[in-house]
N, C-alpha and C positions, 0 to 999 in steps of 0.2 A: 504493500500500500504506500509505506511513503516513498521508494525506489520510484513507483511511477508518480508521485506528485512531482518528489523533485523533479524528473526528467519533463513532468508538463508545464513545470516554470522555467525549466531551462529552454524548454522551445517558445515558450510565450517572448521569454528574455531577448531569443534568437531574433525572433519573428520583430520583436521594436527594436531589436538593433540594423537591422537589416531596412526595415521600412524606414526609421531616421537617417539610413549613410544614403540610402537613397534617395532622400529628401535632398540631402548635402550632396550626393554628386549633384543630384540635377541643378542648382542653384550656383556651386561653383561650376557647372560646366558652361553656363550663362556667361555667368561673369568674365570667365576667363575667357569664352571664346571674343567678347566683346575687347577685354583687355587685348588679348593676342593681335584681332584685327587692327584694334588702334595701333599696338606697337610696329606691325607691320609699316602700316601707313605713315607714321611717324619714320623708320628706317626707308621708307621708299621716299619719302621726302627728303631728308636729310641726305641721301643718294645721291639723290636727281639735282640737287641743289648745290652737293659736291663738285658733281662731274662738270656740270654745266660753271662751275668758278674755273676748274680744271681749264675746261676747253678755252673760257675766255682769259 
């Protein structure tokens, strides 16, 4: 009897751990794909902006 409680709190435990990193990827994977795109853009600016002092 308590062999199976505890094991049905440890899935319960499982199951909100799992359902909150999920939450958490999906909100960092927002974030960061927004960060990434800017830093991108920022790096392709900063590029382009180089080359073009370079050339001139």
């Amino acid at each position: 009897m308590r062999q199976s409680e505890k094991q049905q709190t440890l899935l319960v435990y499982t199951a909100l751990a799992v359902f909150i990193s999920a939450i958490v990827l999906a909100i960092l994977q927002r974030y960061v794909a927004s960060f990434i795109s800017l830093l991108a853009g920022v790096v392709i600016l900063s590029y382009s902006s180089g080359s073009c002092h370079e050339k001139s």
